[in-house]
N, C-alpha and C positions, 0 to 999 in steps of 0.2 A: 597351168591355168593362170589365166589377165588378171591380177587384180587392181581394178578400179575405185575412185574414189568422187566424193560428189564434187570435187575439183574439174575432174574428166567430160564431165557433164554439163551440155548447155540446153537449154528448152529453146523448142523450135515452135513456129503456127503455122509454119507453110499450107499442109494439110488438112487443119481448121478452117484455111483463108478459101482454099481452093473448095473443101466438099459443105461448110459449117456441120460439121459433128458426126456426120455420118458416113460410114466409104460402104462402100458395094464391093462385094467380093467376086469369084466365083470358085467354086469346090473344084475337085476333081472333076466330077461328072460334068463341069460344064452350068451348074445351076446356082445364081445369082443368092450370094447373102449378106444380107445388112448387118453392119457393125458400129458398133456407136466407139468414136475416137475418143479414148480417155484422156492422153496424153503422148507427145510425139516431143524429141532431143535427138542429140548428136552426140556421140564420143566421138574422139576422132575426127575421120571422115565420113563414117557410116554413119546414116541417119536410120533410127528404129520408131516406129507409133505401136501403142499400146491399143488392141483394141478388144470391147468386149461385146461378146453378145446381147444382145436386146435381153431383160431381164434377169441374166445371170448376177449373182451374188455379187456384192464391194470386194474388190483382191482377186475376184475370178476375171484373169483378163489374160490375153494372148499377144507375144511379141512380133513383129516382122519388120522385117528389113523395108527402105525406103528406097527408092534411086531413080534419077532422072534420067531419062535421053536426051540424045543432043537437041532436038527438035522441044524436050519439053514434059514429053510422055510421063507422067507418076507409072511407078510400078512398085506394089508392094507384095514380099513375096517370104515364104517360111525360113527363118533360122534355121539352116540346116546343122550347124555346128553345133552338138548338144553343150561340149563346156562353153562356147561363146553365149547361147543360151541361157546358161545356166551362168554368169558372170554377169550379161545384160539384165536379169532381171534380180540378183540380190542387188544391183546397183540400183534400179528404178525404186526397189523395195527400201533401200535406204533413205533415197531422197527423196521420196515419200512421206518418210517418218519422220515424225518430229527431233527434232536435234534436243540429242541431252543437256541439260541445264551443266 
């Protein structure tokens, strides 16, 4: 397992600039759903947005990867990697949080 630090980490607004707050998904099936952007950064190369569902809970929020085409295209699409997953999101969790005195 990655471990990162909030050194690794830079906030990004691409995604803010491009939808203001909101992205549109689609499910499996094919059926459109709205996500409210919490927050979107970069480790790395990979760019990850934080996003949650309309109404759900402060901290109930879902990770996905970010990537552009050559042309421009946004594609955001599921973490498949459970440890990268699970690495990407104690890290957002840290920087987050308030820094210890």
């Amino acid at each position: 397992m990655t471990s990162y630090s909030r050194e690794d980490l830079s906030w990004t607004s691409d995604l803010k600039e491009m939808f203001d707050g909101d992205v549109e998904l689609q499910d499996e099936q094919g059926h459109a759903m709205r996500m409210e952007l919490e927050a979107e950064f970069k480790v790395g190369e990979q760019r990850y947005a934080v996003l949650r569902r309309p109404g759900a809970a402060a901290g109930e929020h879902e990770l996905y990867h970010v990537s552009s085409s050559t042309d421009g295209e946004i594609s955001i699409t599921t973490i498949e990697d459970d440890d990268e997953w699970e690495d990407i999101s104690e890290l957002y969790d840290e920087c987050t949080l308030p820094e210890e005195l």
